[in-house]
DOBA-428520 format. One line per 8 residues: number of its first residue (from 0); for each residue y, x, z of N, C-alpha, C, O. Coordinates in Angstrom, 2 decimals. Layout:
<sites>
NUM) Y/X/Z/Y/X/Z/Y/X/Z/Y/X/Z; ...
</sites>
This chain:
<sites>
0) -1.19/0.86/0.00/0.00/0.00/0.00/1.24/0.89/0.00/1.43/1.76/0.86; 2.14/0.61/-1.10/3.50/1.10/-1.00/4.26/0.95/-0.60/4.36/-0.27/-0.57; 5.42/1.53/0.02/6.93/0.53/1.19/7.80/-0.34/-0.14/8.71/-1.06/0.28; 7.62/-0.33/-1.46/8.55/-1.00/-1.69/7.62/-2.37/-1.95/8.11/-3.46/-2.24; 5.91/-2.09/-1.77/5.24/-3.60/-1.83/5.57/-4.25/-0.76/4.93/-5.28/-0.55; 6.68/-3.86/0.25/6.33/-4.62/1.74/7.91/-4.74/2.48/8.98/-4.15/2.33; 7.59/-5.42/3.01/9.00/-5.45/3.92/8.96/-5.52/5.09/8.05/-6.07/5.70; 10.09/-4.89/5.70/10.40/-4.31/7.14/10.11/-5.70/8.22/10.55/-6.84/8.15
8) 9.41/-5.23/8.98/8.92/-6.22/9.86/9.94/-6.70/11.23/10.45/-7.73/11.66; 9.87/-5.23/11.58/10.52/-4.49/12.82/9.84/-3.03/13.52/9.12/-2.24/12.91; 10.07/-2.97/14.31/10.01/-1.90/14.93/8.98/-2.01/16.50/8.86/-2.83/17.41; 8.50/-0.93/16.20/7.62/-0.84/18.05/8.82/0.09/19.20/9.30/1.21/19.07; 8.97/-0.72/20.06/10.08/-0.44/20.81/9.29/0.07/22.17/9.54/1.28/22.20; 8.64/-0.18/23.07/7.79/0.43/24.16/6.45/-0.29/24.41/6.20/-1.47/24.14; 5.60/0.68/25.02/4.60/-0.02/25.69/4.52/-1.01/26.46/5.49/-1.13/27.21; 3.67/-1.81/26.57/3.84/-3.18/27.68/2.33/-3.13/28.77/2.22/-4.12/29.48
16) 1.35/-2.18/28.90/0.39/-2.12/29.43/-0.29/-0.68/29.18/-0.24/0.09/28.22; -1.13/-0.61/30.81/-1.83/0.47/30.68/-3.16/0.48/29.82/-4.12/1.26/29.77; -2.78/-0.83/29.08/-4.19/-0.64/28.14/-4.28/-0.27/27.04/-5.38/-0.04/26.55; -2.80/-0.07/26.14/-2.35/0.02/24.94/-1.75/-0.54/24.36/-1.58/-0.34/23.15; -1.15/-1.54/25.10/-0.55/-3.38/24.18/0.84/-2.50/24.08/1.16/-1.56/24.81; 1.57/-3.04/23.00/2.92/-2.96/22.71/3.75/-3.69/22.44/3.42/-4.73/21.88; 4.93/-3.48/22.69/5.92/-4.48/21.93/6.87/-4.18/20.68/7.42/-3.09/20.55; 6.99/-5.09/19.88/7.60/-4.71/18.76/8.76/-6.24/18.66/8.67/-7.44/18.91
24) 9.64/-5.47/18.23/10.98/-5.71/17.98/11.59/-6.04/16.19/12.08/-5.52/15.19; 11.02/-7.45/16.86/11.16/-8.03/15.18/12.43/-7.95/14.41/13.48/-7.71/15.00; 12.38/-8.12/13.16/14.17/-8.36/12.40/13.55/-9.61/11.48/13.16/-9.66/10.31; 13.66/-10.62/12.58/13.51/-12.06/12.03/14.52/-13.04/12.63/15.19/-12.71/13.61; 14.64/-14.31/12.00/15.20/-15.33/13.25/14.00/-16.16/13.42/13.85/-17.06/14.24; 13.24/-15.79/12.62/11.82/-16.72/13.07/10.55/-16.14/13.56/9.46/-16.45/13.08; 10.75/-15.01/14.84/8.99/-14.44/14.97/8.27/-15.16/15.73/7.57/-14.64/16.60; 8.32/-16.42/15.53/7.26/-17.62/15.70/6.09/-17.46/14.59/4.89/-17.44/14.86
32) 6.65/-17.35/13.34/6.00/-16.50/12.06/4.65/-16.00/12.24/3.60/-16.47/11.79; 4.86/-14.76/13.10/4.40/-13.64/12.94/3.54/-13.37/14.07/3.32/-12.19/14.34; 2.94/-14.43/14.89/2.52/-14.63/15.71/0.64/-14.44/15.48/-0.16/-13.96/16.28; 0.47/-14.82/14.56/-0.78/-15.01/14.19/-1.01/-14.31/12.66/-1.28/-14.92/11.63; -0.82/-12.62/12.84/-1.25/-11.84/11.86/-2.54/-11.03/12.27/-2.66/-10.42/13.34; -3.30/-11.10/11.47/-4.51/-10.17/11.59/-4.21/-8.81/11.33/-4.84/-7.94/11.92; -3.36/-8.54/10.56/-3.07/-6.70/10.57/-1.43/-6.80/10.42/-0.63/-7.73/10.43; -1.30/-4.87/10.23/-0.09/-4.69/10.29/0.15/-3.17/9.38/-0.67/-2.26/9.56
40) 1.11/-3.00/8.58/1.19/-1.76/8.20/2.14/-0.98/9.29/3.15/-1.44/9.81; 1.66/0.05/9.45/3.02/0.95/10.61/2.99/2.35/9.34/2.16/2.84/8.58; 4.59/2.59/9.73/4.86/3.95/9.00/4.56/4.96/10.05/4.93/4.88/11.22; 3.85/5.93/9.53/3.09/7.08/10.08/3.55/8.16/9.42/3.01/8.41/8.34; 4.63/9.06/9.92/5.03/10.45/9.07/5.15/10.17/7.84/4.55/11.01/7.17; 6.00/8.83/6.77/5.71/8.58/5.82/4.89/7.36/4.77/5.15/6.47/3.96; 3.97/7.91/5.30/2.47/7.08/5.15/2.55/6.03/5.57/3.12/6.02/6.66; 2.16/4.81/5.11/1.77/3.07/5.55/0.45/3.21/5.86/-0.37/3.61/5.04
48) 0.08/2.78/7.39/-1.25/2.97/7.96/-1.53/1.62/8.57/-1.07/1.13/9.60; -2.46/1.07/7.63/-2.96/-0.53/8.14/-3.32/-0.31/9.51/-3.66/0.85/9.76; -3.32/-1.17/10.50/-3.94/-1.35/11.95/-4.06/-2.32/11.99/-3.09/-2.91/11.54; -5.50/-3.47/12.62/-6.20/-4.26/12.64/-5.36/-5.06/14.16/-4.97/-4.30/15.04; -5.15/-6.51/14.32/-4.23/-7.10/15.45/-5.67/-7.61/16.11/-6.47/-8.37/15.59; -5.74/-7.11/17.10/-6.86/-7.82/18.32/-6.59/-8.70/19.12/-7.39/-9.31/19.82; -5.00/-8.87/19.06/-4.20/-10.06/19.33/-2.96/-9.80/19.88/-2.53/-8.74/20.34; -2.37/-10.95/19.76/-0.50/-10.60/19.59/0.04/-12.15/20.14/-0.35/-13.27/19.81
56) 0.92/-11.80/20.96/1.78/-13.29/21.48/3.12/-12.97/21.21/3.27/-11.94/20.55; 4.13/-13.57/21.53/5.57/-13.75/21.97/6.03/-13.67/23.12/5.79/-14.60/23.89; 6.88/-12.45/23.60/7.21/-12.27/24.47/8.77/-12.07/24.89/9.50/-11.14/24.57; 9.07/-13.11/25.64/10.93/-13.36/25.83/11.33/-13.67/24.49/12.52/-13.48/24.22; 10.57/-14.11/23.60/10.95/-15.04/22.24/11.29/-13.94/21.40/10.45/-14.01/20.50; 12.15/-12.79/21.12/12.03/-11.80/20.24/11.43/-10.73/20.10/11.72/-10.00/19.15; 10.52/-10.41/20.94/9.55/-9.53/21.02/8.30/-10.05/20.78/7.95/-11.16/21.18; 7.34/-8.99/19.89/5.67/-9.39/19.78/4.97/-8.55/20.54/5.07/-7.35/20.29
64) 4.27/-8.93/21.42/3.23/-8.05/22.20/2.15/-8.40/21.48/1.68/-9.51/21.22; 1.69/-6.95/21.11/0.24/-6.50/20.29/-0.38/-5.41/20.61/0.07/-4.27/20.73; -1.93/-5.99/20.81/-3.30/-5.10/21.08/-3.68/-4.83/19.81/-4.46/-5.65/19.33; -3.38/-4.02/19.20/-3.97/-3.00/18.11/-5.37/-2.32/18.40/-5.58/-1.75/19.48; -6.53/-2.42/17.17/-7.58/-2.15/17.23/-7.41/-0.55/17.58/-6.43/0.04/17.13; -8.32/0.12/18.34/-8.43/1.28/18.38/-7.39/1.95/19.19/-7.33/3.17/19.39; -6.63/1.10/19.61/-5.33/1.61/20.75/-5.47/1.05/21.82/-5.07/-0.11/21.98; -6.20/1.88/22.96/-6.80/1.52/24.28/-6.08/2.29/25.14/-6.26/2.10/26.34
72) -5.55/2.84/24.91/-4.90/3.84/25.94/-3.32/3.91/26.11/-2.75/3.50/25.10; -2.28/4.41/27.34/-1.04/4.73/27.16/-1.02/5.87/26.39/0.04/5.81/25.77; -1.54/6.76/26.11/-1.08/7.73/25.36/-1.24/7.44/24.00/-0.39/7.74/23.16; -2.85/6.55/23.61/-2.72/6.15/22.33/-0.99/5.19/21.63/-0.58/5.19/20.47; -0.41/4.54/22.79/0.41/3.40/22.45/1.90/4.10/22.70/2.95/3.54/22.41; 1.79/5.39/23.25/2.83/6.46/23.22/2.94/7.43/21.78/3.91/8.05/21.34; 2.05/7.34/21.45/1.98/7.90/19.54/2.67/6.90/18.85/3.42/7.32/17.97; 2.61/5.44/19.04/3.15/4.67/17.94/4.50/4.62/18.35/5.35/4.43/17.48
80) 4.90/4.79/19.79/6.27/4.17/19.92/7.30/4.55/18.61/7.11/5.55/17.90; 8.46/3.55/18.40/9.83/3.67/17.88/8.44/3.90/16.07/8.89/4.62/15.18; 7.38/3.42/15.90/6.97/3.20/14.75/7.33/1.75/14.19/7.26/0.65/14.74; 7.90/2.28/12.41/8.24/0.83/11.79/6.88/-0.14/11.51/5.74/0.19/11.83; 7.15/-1.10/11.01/6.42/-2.30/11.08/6.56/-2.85/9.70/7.69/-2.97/9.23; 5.35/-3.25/8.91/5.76/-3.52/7.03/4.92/-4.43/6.79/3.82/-4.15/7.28; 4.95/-5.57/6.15/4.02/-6.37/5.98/4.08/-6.67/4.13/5.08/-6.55/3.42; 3.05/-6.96/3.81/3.14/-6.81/2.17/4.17/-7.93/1.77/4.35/-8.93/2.46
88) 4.67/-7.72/0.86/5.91/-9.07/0.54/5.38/-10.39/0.07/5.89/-11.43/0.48; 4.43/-10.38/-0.72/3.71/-11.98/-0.45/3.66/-12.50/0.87/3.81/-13.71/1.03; 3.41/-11.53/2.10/3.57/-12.85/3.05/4.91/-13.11/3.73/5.02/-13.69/4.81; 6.14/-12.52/2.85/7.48/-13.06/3.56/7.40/-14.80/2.91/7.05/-14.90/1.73; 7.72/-16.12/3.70/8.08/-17.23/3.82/8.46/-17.30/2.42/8.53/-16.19/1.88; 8.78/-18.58/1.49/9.55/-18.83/0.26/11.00/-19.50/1.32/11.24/-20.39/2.13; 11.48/-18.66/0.79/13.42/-19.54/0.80/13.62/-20.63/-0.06/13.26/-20.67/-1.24; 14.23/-21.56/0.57/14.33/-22.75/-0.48/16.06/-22.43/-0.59/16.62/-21.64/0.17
96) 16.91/-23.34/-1.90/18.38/-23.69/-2.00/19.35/-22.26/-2.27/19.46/-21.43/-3.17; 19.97/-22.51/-0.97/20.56/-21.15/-1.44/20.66/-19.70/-0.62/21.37/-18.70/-0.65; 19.38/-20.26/0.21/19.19/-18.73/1.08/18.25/-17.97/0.49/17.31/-18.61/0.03; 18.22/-16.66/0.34/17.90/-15.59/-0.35/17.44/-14.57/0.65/17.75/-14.61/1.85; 16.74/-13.72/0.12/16.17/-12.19/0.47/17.41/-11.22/-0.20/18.09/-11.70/-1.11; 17.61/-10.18/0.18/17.84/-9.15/-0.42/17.57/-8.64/-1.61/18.28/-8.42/-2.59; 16.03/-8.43/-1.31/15.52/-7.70/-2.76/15.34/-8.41/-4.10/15.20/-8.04/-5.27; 15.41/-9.73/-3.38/14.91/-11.10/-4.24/16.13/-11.28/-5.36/15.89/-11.84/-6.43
104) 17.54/-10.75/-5.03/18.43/-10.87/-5.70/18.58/-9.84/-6.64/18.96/-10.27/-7.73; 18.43/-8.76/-6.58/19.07/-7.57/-7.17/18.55/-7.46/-8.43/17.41/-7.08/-8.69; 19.30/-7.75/-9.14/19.11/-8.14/-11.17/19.73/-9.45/-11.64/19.77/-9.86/-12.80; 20.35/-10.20/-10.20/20.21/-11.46/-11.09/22.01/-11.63/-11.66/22.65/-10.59/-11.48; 22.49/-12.35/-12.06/24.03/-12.59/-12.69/24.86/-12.96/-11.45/24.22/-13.34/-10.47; 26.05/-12.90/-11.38/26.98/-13.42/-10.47/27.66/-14.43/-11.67/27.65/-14.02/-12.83; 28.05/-15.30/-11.45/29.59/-16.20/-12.30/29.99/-16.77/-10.95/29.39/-17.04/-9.92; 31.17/-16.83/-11.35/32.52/-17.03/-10.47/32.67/-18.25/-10.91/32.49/-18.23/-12.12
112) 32.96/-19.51/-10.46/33.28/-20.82/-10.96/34.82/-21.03/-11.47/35.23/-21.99/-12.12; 35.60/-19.84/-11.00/37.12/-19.75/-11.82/37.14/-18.50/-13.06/37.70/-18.59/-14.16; 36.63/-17.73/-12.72/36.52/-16.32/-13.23/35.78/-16.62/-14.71/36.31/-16.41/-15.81; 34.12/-17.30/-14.44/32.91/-16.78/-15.17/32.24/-15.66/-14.76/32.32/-15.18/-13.63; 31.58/-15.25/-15.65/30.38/-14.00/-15.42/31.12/-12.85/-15.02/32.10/-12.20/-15.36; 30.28/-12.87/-14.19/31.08/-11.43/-12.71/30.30/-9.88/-13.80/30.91/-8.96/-14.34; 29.03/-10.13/-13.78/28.03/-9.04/-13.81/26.69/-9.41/-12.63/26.35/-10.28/-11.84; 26.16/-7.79/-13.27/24.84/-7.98/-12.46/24.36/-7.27/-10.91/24.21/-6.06/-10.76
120) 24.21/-8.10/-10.05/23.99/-7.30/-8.75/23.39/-5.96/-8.79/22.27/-5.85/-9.29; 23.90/-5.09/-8.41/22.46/-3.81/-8.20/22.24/-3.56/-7.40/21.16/-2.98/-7.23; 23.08/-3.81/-6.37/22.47/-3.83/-4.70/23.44/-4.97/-3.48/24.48/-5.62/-3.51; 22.51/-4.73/-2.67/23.60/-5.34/-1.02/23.78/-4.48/-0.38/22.93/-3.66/-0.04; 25.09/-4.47/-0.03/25.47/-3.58/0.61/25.18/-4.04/2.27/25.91/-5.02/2.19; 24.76/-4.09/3.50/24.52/-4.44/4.59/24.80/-3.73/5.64/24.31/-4.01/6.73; 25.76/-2.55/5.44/26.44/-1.70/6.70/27.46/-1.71/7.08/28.05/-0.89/7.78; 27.82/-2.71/6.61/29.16/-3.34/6.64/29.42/-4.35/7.81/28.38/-4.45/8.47
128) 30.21/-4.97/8.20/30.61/-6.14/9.27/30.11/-7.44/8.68/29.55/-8.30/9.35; 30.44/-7.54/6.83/29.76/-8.44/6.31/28.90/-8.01/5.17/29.06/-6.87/4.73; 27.94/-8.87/4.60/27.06/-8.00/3.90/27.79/-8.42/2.90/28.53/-9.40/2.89; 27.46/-7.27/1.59/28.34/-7.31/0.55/27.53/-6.83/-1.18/26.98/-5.78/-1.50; 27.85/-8.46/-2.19/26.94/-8.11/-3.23/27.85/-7.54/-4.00/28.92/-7.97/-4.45; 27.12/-6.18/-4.13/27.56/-4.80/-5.16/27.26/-5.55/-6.58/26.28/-6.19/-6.97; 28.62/-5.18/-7.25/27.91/-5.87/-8.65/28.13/-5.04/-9.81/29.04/-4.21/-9.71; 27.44/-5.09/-10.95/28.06/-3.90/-11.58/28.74/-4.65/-12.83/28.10/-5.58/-13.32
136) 29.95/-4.35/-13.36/30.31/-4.79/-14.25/30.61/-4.12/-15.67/31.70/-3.57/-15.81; 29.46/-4.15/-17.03/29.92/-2.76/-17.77/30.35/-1.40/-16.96/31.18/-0.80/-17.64; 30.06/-0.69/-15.68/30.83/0.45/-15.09/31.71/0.13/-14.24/32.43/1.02/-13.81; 31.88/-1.30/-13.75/33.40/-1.25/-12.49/32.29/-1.59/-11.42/31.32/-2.26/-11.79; 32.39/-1.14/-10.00/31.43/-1.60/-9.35/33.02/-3.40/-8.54/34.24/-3.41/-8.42; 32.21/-4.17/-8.34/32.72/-5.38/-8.06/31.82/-5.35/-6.84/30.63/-5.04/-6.85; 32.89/-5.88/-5.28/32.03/-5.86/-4.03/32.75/-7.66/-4.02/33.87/-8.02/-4.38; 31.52/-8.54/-3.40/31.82/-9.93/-3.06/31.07/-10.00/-1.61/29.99/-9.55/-1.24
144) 32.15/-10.79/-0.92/31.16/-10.72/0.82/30.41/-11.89/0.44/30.62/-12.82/-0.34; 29.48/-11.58/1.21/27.97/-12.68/1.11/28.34/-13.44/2.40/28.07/-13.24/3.59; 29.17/-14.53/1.66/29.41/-15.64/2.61/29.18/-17.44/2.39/29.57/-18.27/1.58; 28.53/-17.45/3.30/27.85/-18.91/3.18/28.93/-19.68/1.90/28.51/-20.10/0.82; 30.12/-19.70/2.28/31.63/-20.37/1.78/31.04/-20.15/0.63/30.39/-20.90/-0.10; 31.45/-18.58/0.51/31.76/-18.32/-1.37/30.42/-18.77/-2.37/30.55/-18.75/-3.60; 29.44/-19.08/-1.88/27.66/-19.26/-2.57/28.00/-20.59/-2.89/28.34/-21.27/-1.92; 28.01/-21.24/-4.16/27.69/-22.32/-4.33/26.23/-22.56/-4.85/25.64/-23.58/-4.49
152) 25.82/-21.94/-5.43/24.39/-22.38/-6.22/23.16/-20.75/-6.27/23.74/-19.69/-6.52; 22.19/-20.69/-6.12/21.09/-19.67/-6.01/20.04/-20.39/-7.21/19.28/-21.30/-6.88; 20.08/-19.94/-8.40/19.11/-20.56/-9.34/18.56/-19.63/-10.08/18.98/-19.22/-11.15; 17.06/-19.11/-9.19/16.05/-18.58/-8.80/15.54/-18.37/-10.36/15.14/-17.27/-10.73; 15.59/-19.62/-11.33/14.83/-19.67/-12.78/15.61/-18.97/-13.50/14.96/-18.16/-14.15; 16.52/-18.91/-13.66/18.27/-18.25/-14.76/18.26/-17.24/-13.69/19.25/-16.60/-14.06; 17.89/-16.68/-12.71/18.73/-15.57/-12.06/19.85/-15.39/-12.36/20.37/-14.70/-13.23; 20.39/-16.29/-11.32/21.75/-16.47/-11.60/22.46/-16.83/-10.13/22.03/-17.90/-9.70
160) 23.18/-16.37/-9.48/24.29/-16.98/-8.46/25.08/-17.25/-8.59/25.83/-16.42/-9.11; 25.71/-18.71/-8.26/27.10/-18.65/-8.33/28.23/-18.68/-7.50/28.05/-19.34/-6.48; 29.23/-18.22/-7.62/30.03/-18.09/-6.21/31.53/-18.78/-6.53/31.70/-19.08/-7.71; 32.55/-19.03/-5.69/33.37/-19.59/-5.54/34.15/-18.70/-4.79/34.13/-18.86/-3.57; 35.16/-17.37/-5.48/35.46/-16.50/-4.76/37.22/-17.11/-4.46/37.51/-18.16/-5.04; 37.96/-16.66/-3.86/39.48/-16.78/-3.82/39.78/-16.43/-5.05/38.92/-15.80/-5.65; 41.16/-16.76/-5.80/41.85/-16.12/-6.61/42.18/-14.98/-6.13/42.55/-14.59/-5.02; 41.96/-14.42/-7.36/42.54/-12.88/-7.59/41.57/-11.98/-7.08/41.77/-10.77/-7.26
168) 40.40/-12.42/-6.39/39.31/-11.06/-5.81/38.98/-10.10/-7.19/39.14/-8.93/-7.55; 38.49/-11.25/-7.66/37.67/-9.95/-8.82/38.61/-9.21/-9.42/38.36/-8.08/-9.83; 40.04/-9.89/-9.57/40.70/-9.10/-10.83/41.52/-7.93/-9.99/42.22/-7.10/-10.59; 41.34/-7.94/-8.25/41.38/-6.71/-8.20/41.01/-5.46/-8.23/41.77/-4.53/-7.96; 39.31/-5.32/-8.69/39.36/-4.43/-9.16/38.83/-4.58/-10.73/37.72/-4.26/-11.14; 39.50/-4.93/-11.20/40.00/-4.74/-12.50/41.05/-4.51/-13.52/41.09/-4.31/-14.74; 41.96/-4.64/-12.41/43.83/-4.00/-13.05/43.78/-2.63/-12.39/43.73/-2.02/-11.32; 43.80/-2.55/-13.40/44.47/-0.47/-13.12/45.58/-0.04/-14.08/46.04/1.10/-14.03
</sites>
């Protein structure tokens, strides 16, 4: 399995027992989800290393406590700590309307409902305060905040978004 077949789960944050159980530190709003997985990929120096779930609950609602096959020990469950968490991307949920994935977007069109055709996303930007779709236009890069407001339509078949930006965003960077 490859990291770009899979997506970031979360993270193993500390041990929770002297038997090996751990907790991991989801990046969901739903790890109700993820409650009932039989395995797990963890990044290992690189490497995606399947581990078998011997069982896993919810703990304080954003944490998963998991008994991993073959991890009986604190020292075994002291090797994984601060290890990422990847699950193959078929089993992320389908988004319905106009909520989206990340990766799920990047290729598809922007149009502006005043503007027209923006260009094509090539990335999200997400280190930001707000997340922000990078767009490329013929060579101008175009940044739009990914805000509920500005999204009017996500149409998944046309890869296509459409947004409803303020006047004058785009055409600032486009007067020079």
């Amino acid at each position: 399995m490859k990291k770009e077949d899979c997506f970031y789960l979360g993270k193993i944050v500390k041990k929770y027992s002297f038997k090996g159980e751990l907790l991991a530190k989801l990046d969901t709003d739903e790890p109700e989800q993820y409650d009932n997985l039989d395995a797990i990929f963890m990044d290992l120096r690189g490497n995606l290393v399947p581990f078998f779930i011997e069982s896993s609950q919810l703990h304080k609602s954003d944490l998963l406590r998991l008994k991993l096959e073959d991890v009986d020990t604190e020292a075994d469950a002291d090797a994984l700590i601060k290890s990422e968490l990847y699950l193959p991307l078929d089993l992320l949920p389908k988004l319905e309307g106009n909520k989206f994935y990340f990766h799920e977007v990047t290729g598809f069109k922007i149009k502006d409902t005043n503007f027209g055709e923006v260009g094509i996303i090539k990335a999200i930007n997400d280190s930001t305060a707000q997340a922000l779709f990078e767009i490329d236009r013929d060579g101008i890069e175009i940044l739009i905040p990914m805000n509920d407001e500005f999204i009017v339509k996500v149409d998944r078949n046309n890869k296509t978004i459409e947004v409803n930006t303020p006047d004058g965003l785009i055409d600032l960077y486009l007067s020079e």
